[in-house]
C-alpha positions in Angstrom: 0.0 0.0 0.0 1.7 3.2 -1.4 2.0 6.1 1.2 -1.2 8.2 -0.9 -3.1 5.2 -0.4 -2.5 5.1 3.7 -2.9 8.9 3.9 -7.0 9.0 1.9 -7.0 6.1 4.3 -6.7 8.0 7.5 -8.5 11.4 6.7 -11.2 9.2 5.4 -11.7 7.7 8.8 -10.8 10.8 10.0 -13.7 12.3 8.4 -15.9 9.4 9.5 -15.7 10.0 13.1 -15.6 13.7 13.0 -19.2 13.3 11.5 -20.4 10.3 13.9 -19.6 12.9 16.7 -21.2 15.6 14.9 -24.3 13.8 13.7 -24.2 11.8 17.2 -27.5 12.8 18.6 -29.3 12.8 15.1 -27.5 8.6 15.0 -29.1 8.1 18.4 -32.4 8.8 17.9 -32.3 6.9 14.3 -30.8 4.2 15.2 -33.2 3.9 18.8 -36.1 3.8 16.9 -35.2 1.2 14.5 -32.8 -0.9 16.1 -33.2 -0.5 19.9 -30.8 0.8 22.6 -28.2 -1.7 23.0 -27.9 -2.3 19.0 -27.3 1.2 18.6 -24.8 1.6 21.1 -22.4 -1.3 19.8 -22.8 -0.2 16.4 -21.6 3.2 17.4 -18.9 1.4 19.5 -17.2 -0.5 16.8 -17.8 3.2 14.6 -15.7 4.4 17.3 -13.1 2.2 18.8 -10.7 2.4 15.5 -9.6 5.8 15.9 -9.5 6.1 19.3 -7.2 2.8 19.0 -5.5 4.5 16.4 -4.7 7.4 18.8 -3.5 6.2 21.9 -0.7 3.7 20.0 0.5 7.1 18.9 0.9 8.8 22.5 2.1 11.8 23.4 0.4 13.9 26.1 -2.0 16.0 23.7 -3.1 13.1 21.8 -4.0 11.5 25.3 -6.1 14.7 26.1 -7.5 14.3 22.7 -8.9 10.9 24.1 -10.9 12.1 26.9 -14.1 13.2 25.1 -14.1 9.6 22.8 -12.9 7.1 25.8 -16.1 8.9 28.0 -18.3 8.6 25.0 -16.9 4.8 24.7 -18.0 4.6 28.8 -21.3 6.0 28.0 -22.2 3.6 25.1 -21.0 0.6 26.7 -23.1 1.3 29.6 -26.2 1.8 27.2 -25.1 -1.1 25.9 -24.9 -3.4 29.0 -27.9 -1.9 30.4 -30.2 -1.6 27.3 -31.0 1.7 28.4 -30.8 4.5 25.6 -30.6 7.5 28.1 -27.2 6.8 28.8 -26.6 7.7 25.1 -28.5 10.9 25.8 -26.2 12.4 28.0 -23.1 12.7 24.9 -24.1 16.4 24.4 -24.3 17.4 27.7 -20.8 15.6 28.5 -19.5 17.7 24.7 -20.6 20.6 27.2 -18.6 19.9 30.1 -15.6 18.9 28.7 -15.6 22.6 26.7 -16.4 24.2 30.1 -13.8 22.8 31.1 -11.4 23.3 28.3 -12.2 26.8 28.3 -12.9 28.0 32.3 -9.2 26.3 32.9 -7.8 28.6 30.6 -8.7 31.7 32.6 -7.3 30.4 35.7 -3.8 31.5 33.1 -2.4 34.1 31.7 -3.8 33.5 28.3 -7.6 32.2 28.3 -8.5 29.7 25.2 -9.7 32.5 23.0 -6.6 34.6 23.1 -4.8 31.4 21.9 -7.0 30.8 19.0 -7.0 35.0 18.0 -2.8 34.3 18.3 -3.1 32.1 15.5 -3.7 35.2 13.1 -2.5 37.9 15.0 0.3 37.9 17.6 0.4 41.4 18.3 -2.3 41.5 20.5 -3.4 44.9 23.0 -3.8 44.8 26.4 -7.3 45.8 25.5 -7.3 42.4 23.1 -6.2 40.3 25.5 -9.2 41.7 27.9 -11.6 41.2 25.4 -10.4 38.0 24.6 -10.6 36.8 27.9 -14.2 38.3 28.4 -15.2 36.0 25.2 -14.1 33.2 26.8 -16.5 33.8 29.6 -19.0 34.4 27.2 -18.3 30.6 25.8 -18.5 29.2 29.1 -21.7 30.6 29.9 -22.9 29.3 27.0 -22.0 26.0 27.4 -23.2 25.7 30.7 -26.9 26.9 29.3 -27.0 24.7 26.3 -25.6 21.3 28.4 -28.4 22.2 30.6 -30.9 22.9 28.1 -29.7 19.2 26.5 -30.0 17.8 30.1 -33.2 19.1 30.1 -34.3 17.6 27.1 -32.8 14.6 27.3 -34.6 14.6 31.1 -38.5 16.0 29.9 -38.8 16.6 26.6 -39.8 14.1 23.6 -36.7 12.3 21.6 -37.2 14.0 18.7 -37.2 17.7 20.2 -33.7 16.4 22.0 -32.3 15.3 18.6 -33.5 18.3 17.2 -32.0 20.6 19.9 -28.9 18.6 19.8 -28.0 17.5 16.3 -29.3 20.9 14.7 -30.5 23.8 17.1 -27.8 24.0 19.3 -25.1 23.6 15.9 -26.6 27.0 14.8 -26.4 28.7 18.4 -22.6 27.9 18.0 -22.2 29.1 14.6 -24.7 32.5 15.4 -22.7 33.1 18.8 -19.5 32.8 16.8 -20.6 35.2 14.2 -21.5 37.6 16.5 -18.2 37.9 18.4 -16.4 38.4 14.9 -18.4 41.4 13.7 -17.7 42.7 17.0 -14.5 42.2 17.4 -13.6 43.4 13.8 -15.8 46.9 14.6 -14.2 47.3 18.1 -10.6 46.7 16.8 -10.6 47.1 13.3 -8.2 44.4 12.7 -8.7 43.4 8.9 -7.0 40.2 7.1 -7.2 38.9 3.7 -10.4 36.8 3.5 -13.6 37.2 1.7 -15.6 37.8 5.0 -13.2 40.7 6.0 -13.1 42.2 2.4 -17.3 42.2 3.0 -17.2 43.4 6.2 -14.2 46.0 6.5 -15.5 48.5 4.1 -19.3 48.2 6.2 -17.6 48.6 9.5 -15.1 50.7 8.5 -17.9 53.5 7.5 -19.8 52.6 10.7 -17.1 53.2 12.8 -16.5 56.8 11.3 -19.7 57.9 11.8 -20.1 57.1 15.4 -18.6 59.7 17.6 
């Protein structure tokens, strides 16, 4: 097997779990209704237990941190499994929650929360005033995620199975993606920082006047 060969090999199972965690809850509820808890939950197993495999013979510490959200997931559907019991399985998005609360509050205990990290991927000239405001995002993320793991707990708890898959495999997606569109048109207008993409060339020029007519 030539070298091409073994790399389409990986980013297609790459690709293939980053869309069974994606699509997780939407998998759940299908695969409940037509094959029953514990089916489900060893399907998803096997889906599951290649790449996570695959990265722990690698090592290394950030690989191993990479595990944590797949080996709990792997805890959870083994337990649904075992117990035939598909509420287990209902608990993944609240436990994507955590683990991003987590990921992100430890980061302000630092010097340099999450955010600041990510904004130092384009820019590494950043203000003191960027570095507050960076920080202040990633409060703004944690609060989120403790309202949408608790709206998914919710759910999961109360609510029918299809309004938890819909909350979880499509509403909350677009709360992500609206709260992160926000904070860039914001942070573009506050700081005028402008780069090279198509979103910036739309924006900059709309901001740009915005920000000269304000006083």
């Amino acid at each position: 097997m030539t070298a091409r060969v073994r790399g389409l090999l990986r980013a297609a199972a790459v690709a293939l779990e980053s869309t069974i965690f994606v699509a997780f809850p939407l998998l759940v509820f299908a695969g409940v209704s037509r094959l029953g808890a514990r089916t489900t939950a060893l399907v998803l197993c096997a889906l599951l237990l290649p790449g996570a495999v695959r990265a722990a013979v690698k090592g290394g510490d950030r690989l191993r941190a990479a595990l944590l959200l797949p080996l709990s997931t792997g805890i959870l559907l083994v337990v649904a499994a075992a117990l035939d019991d598909e509420r287990f399985m209902l608990l993944y998005p609240v436990l994507v929650n955590a683990a991003l609360l987590l990921q992100f509050g430890l980061s302000l205990r630092g010097e340099r929360s999450l955010v600041e990290t990510f904004a130092r991927l384009q820019v590494d000239d950043l203000s003191p005033a960027e570095r507050r405001y960076c920080r202040s995002v990633t409060m703004v993320w944690c609060a989120f995620f403790v309202l949408n793991g608790a709206a998914a707990a919710l759910l999961a708890a109360l609510a029918p199975r299809a309004w938890w898959a819909a909350f979880t495999g499509g509403i909350s997606y677009g709360l992500v993606g609206a709260l992160f569109a926000a904070e860039y048109v914001v942070r573009k207008a506050r700081f005028q920082r402008w780069g090279r993409s198509p979103v910036d060339r739309l924006l900059a020029p709309l901001l740009r006047a915005r920000a000269a007519h304000d006083p």
